[in-house]
KOLNU-863514 format. One line per 4 residues: number of its first residue (from 1); for each residue x, y, z of C-alpha. Coordinates in pm, 1 decimal, padded with zeros to 6 digits. Example, Ala and Ser with C-alpha at 12.3 -4.5 7.8 and 13.67 -1.06 7.14 Angstrom:
BEGIN
1) 01230.0/-00450.0/00780.0  01367.0/-00106.0/00714.0 $
This chain:
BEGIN
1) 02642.3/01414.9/02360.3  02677.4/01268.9/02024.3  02683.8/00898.6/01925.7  02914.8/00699.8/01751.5 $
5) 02882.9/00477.0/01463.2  02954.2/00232.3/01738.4  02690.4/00336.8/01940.1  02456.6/00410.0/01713.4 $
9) 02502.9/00079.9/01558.0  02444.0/-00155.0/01899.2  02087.5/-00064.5/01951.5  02004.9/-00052.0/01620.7 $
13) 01872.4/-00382.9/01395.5  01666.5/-00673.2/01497.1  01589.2/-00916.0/01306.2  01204.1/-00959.2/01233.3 $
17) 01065.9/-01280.2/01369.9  00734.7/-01300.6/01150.8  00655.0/-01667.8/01307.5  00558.2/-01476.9/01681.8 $
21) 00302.5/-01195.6/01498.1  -00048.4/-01253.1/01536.1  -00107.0/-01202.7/01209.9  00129.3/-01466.9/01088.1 $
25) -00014.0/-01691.7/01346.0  -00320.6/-01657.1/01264.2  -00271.1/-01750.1/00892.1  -00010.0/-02036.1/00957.2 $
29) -00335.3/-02214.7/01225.3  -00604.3/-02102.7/00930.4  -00519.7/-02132.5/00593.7  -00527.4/-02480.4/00470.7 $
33) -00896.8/-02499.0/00596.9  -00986.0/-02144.3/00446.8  -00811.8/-02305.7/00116.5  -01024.6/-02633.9/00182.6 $
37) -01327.4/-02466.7/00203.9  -01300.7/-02231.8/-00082.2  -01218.2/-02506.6/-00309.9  -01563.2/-02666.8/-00227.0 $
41) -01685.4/-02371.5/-00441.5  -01457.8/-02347.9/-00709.9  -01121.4/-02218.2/-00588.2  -00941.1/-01951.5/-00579.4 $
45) -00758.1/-01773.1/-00817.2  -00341.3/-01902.2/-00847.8  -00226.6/-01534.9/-00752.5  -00400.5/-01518.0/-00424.4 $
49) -00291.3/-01866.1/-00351.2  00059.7/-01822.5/-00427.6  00025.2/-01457.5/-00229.3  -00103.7/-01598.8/00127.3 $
53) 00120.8/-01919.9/00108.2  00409.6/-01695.9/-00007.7  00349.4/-01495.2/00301.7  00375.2/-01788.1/00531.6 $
57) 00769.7/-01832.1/00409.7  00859.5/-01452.2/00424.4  01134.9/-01379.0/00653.9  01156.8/-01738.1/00791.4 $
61) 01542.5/-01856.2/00796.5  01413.9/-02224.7/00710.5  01321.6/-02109.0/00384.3  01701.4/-01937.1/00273.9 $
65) 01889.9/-01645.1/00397.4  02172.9/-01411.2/00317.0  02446.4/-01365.4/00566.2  02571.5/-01080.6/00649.6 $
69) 02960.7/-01017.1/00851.3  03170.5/-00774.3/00952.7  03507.6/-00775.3/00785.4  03699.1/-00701.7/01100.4 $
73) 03607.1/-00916.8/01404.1  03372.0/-01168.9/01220.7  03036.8/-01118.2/01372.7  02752.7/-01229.8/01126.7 $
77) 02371.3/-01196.2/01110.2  02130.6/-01375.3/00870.2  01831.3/-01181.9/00697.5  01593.4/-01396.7/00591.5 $
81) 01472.0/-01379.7/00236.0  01138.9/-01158.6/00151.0  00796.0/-01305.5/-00008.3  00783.5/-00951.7/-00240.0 $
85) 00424.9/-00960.4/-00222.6  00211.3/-00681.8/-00293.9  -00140.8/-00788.1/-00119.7  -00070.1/-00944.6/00221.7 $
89) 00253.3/-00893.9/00375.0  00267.0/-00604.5/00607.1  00677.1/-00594.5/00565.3  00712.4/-00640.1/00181.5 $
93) 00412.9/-00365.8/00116.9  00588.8/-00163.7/00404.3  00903.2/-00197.6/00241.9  00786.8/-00110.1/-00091.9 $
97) 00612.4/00181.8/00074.1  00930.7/00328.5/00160.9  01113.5/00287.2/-00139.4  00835.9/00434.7/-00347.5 $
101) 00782.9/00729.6/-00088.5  01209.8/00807.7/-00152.5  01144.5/00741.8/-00542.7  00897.9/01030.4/-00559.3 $
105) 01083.5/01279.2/-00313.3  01435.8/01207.9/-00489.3  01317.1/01208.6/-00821.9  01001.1/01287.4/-00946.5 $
109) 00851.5/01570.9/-00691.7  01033.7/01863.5/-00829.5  01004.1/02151.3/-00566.1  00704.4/02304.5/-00594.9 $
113) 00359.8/02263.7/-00394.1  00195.5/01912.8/-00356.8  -00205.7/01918.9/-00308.6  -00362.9/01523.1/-00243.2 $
117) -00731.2/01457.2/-00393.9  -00881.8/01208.0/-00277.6  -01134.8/01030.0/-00450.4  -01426.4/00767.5/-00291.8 $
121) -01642.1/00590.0/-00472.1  -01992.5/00488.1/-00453.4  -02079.7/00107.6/-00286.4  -02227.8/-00006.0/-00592.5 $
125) -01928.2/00045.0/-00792.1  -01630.3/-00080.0/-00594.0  -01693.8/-00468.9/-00690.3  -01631.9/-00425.9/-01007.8 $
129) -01362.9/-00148.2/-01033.9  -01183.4/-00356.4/-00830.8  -01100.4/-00614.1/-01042.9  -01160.5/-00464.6/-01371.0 $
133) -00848.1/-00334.7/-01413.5  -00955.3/-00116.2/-01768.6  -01257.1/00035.2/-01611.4  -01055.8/00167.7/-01298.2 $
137) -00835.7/00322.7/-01559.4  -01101.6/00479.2/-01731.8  -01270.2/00639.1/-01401.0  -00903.5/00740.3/-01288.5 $
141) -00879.4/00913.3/-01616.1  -01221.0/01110.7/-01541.0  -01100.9/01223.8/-01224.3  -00773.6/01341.1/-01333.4 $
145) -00938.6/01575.7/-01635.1  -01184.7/01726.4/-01386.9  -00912.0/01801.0/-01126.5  -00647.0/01887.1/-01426.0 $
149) -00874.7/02114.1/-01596.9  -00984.8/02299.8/-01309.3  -00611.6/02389.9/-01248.7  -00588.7/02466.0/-01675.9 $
153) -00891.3/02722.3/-01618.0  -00736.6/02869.0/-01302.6  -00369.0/02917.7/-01469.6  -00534.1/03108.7/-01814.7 $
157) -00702.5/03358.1/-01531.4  -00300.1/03443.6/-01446.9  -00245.1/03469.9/-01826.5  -00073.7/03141.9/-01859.3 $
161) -00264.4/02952.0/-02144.8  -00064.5/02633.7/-02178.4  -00022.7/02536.8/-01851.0  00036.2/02176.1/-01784.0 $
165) -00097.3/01971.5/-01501.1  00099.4/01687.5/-01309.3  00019.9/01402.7/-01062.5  00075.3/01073.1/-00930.9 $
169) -00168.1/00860.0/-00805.9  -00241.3/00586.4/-00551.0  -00478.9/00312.8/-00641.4  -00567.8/00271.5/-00272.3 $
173) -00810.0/-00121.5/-00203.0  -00871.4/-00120.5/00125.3  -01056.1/00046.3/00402.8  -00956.8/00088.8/00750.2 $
177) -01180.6/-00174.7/00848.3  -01013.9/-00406.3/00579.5  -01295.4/-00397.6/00347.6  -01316.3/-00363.5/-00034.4 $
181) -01316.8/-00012.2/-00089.6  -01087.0/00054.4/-00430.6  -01033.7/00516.8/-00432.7  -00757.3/00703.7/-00539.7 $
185) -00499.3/00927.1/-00348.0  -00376.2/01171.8/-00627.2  -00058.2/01398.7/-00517.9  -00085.0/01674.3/-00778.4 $
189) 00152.4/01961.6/-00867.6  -00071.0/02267.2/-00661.2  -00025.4/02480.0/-00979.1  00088.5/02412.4/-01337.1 $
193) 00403.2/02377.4/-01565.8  00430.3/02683.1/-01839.8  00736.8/02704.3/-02114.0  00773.4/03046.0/-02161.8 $
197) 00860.9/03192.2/-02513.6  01242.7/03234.6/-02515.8  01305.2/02984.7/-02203.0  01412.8/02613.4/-02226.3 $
201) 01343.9/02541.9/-01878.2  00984.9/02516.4/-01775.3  00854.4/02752.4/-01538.7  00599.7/02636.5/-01185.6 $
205) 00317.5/02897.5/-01111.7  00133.4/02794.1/-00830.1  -00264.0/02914.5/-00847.0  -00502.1/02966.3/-00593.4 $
209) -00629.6/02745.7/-00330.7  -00964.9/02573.6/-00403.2  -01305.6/02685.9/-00208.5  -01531.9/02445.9/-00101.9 $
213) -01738.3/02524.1/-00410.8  -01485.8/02467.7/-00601.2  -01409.4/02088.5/-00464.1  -01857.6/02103.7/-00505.7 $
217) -01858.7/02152.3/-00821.7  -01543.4/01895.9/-00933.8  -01723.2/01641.8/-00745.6  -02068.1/01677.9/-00920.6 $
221) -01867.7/01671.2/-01262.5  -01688.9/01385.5/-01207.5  -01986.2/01159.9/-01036.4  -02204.8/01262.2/-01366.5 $
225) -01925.3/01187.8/-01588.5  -01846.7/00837.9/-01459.2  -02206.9/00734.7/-01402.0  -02234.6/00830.9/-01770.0 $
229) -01927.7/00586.1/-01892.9  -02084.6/00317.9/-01636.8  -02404.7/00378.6/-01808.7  -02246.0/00347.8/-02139.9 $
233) -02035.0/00031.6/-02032.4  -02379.1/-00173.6/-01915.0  -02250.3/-00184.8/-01565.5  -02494.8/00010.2/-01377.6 $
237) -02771.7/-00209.2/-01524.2  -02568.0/-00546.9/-01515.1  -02619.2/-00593.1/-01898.1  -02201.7/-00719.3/-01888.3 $
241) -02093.1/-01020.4/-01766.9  -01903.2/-01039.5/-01432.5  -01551.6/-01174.2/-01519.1  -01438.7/-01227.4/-01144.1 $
245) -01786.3/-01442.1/-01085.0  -01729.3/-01656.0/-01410.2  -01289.2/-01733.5/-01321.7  -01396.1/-01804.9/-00970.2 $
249) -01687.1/-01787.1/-00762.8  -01566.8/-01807.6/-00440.1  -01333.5/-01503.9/-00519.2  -01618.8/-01296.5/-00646.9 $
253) -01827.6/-01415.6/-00298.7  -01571.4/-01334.1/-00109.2  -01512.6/-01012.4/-00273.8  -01897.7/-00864.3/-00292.3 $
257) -01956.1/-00929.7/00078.6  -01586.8/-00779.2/00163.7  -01730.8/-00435.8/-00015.7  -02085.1/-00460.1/00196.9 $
261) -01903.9/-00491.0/00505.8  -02014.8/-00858.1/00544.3  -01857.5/-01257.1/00623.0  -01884.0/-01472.6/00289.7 $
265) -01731.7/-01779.5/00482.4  -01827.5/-02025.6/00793.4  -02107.9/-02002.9/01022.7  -02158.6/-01617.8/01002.9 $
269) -02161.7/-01613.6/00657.8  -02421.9/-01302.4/00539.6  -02379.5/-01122.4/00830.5  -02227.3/-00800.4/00949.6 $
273) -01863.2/-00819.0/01112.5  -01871.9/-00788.7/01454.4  -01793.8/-00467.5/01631.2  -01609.6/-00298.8/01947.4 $
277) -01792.1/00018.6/02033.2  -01583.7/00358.4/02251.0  -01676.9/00699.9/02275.7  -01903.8/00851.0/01988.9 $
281) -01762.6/01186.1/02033.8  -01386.3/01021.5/01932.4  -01555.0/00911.8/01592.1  -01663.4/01283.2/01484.2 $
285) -01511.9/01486.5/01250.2  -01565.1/01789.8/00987.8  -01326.1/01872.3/00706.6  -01297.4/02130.1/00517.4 $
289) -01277.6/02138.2/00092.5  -01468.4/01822.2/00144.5  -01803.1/01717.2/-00028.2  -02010.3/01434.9/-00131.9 $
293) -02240.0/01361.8/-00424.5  -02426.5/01042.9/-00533.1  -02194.1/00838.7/-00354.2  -01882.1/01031.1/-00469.2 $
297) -01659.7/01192.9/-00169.1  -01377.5/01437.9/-00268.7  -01152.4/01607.2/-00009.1  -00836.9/01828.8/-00077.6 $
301) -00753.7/01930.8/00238.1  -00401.6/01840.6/00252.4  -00091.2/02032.2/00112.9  00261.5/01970.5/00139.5 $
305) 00444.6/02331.5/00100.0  00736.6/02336.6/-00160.4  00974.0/02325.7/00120.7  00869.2/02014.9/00299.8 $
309) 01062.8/01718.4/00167.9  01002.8/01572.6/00489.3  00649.0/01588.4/00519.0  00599.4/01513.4/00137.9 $
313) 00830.2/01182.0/00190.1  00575.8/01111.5/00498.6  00239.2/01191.3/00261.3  00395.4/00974.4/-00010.4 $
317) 00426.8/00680.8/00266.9  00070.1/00744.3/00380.8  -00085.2/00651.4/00068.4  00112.6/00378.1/-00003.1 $
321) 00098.5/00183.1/00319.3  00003.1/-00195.7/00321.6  -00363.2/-00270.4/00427.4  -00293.7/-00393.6/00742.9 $
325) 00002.3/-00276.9/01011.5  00081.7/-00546.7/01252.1  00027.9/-00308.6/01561.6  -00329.7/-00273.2/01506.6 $
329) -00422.7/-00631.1/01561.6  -00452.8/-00816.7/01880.2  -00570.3/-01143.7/01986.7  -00839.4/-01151.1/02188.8 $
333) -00871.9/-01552.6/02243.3  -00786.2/-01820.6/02022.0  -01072.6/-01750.7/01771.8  -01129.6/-01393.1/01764.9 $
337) -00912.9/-01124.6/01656.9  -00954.0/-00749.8/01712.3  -00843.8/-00494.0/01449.7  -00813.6/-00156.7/01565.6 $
341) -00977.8/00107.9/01340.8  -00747.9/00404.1/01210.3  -00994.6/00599.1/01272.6  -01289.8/00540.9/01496.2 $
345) -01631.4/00568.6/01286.8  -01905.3/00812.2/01353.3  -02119.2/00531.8/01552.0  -01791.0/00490.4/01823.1 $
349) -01670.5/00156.9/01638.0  -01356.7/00137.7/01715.0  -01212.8/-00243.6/01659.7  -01383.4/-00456.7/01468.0 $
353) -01374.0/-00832.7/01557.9  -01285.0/-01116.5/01315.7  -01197.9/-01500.7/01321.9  -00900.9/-01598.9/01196.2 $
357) -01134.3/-01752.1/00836.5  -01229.7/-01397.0/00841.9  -00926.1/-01230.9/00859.6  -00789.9/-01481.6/00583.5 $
361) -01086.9/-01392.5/00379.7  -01049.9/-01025.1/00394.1  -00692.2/-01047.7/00327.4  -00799.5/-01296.8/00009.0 $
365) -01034.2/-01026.6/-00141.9  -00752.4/-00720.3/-00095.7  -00474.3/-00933.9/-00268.1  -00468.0/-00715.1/-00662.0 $
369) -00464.3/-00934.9/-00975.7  -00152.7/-00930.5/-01146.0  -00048.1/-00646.5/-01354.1  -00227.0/-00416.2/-01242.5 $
373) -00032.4/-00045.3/-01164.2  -00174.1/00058.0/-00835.2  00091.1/00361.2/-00898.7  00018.4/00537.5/-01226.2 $
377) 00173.0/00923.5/-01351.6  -00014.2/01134.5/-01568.8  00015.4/01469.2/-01687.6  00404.2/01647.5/-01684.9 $
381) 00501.8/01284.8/-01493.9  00406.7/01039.1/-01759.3  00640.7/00847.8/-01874.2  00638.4/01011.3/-02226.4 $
385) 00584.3/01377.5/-02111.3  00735.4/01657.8/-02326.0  01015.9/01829.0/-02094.7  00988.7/01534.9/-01821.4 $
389) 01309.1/01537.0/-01775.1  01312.4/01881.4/-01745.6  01097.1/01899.5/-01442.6  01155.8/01624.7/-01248.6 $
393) 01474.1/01586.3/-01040.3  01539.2/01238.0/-01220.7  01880.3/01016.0/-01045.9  02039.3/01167.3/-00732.9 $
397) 02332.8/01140.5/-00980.2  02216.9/01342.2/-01206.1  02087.9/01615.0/-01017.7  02426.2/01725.9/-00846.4 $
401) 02727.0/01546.5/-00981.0  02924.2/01733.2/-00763.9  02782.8/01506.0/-00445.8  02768.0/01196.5/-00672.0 $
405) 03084.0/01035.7/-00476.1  02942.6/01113.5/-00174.6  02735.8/00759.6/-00032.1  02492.7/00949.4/00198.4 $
409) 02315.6/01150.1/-00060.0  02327.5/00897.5/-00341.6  02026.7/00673.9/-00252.1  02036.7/00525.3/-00655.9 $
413) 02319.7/00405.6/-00797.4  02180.3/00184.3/-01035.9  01797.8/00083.2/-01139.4  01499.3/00207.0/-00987.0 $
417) 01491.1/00021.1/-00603.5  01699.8/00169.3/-00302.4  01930.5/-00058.4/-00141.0  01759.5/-00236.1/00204.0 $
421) 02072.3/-00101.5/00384.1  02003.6/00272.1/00250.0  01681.2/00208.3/00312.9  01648.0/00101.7/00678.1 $
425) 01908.3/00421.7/00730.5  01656.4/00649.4/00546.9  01336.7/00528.7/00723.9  01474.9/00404.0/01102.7 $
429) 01832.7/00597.0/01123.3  01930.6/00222.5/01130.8  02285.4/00192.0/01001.4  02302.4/-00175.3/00925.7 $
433) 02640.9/-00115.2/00731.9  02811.8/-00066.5/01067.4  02873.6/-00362.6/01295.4  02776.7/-00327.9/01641.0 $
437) 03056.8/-00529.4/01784.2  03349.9/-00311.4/01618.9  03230.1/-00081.3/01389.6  03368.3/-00203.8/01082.5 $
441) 03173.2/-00301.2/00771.3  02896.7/-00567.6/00749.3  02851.6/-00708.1/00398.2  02674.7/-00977.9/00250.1 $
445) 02880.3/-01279.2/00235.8  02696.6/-01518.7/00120.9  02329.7/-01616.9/00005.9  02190.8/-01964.3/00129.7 $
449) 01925.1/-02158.3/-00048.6  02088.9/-02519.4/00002.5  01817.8/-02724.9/00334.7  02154.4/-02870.8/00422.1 $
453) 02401.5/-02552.6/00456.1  02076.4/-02379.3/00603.5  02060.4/-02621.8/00877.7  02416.9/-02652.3/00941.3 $
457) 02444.5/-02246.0/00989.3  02109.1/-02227.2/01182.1  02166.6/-02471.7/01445.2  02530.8/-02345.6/01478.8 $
461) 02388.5/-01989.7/01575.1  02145.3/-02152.9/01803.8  01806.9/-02059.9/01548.9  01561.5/-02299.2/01473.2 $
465) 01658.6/-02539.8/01180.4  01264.9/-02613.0/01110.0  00980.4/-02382.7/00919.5  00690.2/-02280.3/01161.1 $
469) 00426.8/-02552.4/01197.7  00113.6/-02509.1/00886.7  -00202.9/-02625.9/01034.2  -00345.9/-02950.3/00826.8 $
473) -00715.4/-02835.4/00727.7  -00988.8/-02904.6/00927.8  -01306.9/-03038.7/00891.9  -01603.0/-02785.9/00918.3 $
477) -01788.7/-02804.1/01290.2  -02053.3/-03116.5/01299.5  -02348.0/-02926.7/01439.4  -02569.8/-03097.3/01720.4 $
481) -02867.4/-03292.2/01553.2  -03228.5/-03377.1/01751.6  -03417.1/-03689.7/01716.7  -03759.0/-03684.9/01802.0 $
């Protein structure tokens, strides 16, 4: 039997309570010392200051609000306002995940076959790519003309010389263990663009599926061509100066163990992170169109058909998720923390277990400096591409004016950003329009930024009128001293 929008509606939104997560916890209890002690060695950089602190006020009614009622019987909710950041915050990143995933599928995907390449870098490298934001351009760049010339060579075999390549891709800094690990997830048109003589309209022809020699022998280009501009640059042979180390040395600490898999901070400083071990067997896996060369791993195993806006929406999600998902960490007693591995590793790790100064430091060393594009379009989807606009979608609006006055298939009505609303009904099947006392229309009513009107309306709903508690900083442990 089918629902209602009334029925739908009642079990549908709840309003996030960020102050009972462990994560949030765990950084409210932790940060001022983390903050204490990195300043004993210089500081950290504003932007990841501003980025964990802003995370602490996300969602938290204290802070401001807008409030939401129904036109007909009254009933209100408050949704409090967002941090935006791009680094930390499992529910910003999440929620700019979505909207990007809908940005690509609605207009910018056209429909044609999507193959991802995936791109890992060597250890030695990922310190400095990851905060040199010119360099990662330049090794992006490398990848992409390997990978877009292979498809070039494979579309003049069908006898279609000018074919034209097209991708967007994911400037991916984490691991699953929440180390430093910068690599790119490139969604590429499986086949190229061709303008035929005579035709305005650009044509798709898809070309055959890579062999695993193929995906060899794009992997050995591209680790000799980087290693060359590396070589070139002074990197490999530290001739350059380290810009991170000389704007702040506890970042660039923090950072360089964060890649090894190692604690900068506190009493384990130098050493491994600790691990939780399950079955080996769980950790093992083989992939095909997968190989690895002087630290360089390439797989394109994955392809979205031309047909699967679903599954292409989900991929697009996938390689834009935040760095760490609330679900996946639990607390095991007051000072450690277990993460849960996406993936167990070939050794049968599967959590790995962190203080809460490690966790903060992890987080520190993920958090991207400021403009820098972690989503960048090249090929037939830059920004300047000749006949763009002829083979993306572009607007919902634009595609079908026919369905333009129709509010379920218009996700854009104006700029780039979907409307939360829209949104939660895209992602969840959440209808937040609807209220679930009636079934008339919620709308926002009002936004509230003044402590006193805050207060008033939070203690009249029964909510707490008071920010979560910040832990003062601590003092570091006094270890036991013998006198002989």
């Amino acid at each position: 039997m089918r629902q209602t929008a009334l029925q739908r509606s009642a079990c549908s939104w709840v309003r996030r309570e960020p102050e009972k997560e462990v994560l949030y916890r765990a950084v409210a209890g932790n940060l001022e010392t983390f903050l204490a002690q990195a300043e004993e060695q210089g500081g950290l950089p504003g932007y990841v200051t501003d980025e964990l602190r802003g995370y602490l006020a996300c969602g938290i009614l204290a802070y401001g609000f807008a409030r939401c009622a129904c036109d007909t019987c009254g009933k209100s909710f408050a949704v409090g306002f967002s941090c935006k950041g791009r680094g930390v915050c499992p529910s910003c990143i999440g929620r700019r995940m979505a909207d990007t995933a809908a940005h690509l599928v609605d207009n910018v995907f056209p429909r044609a076959p999507v193959r991802q390449w995936v791109l890992s870098l060597p250890i030695e490298i990922r310190y400095r790519l990851a905060f040199d934001a010119r360099l990662l351009g330049e090794v992006l760049g490398v990848f992409l003309r390997a990978v877009g010339g292979w498809y070039r060579r494979k579309a003049r075999a069908l006898g279609c010389a000018s074919g034209r390549w097209g991708s967007v891709s994911f400037v991916q800094r984490f691991g699953s263990s929440l180390n430093l690990n910068p690599h790119f997830h490139t969604l590429m048109l499986d086949g190229v663009c061709v303008k035929r003589e005579g035709t305005e309209e650009p044509e798709f022809v898809a070309v055959e599926a890579p062999t695993d020699e193929d995906v060899r022998k794009i992997t050995e280009t591209v680790a000799r061509r980087v290693l060359r501009l590396l070589e070139k640059r002074g990197v490999l042979d530290g001739d350059d100066a380290d810009p991170l180390a000389l704007a702040s040395p506890a970042l660039a600490c923090m950072s360089a163990a964060s890649v090894q898999g190692l604690v900068a901070t506190g009493d384990r400083a130098g050493r491994r992170v600790r691990r939780l071990l399950s079955d080996p067997a769980e950790g093992q896996r083989q992939a095909a169109l997968c190989f690895s060369s002087r630290g360089f791993s390439l797989h394109a195993g994955t392809r979205v058909e031309a047909h699967q806006r679903d599954r292409l929406e989900n991929l697009c999600r996938y390689v834009a998720r935040p760095p760490l998902s609330s679900e996946r960490l639990k607390r095991i007693s007051d000072d450690r923390l277990a993460l849960r591995l996406k993936t167990p590793w070939s050794d049968g790790t599967s959590f790995i277990v962190l203080s809460p100064l490690e966790l903060i430091e992890k987080l520190a060393a993920l958090v991207p400096p400021p403009r820098v594009n972690l989503v960048r379009y090249h090929g037939v989807f830059a920004p300047r591409a000749k006949d763009r606009a002829r083979i993306v979608p572009g607007p919902a609006g634009e595609r079908d004016t026919a369905r333009a006055d129709d509010e379920e298939d218009t996700p854009r009505s104006k700029g780039r950003r979907m409307a939360w609303a829209k949104l939660l009904k895209r992602v969840f099947r959440v209808d937040v329009s609807v209220c679930p006392a009636c079934g008339g229309d919620m709308r926002i009513v009002a936004c509230l930024t003044d402590p006193a009107s805050i207060r008033r309306y939070l203690k009249g709903v029964g909510l707490p009128t008071e920010p979560p508690e910040i832990a003062p900083a601590r003092s570091p442990p006094q270890r036991d001293i013998d006198f002989f």
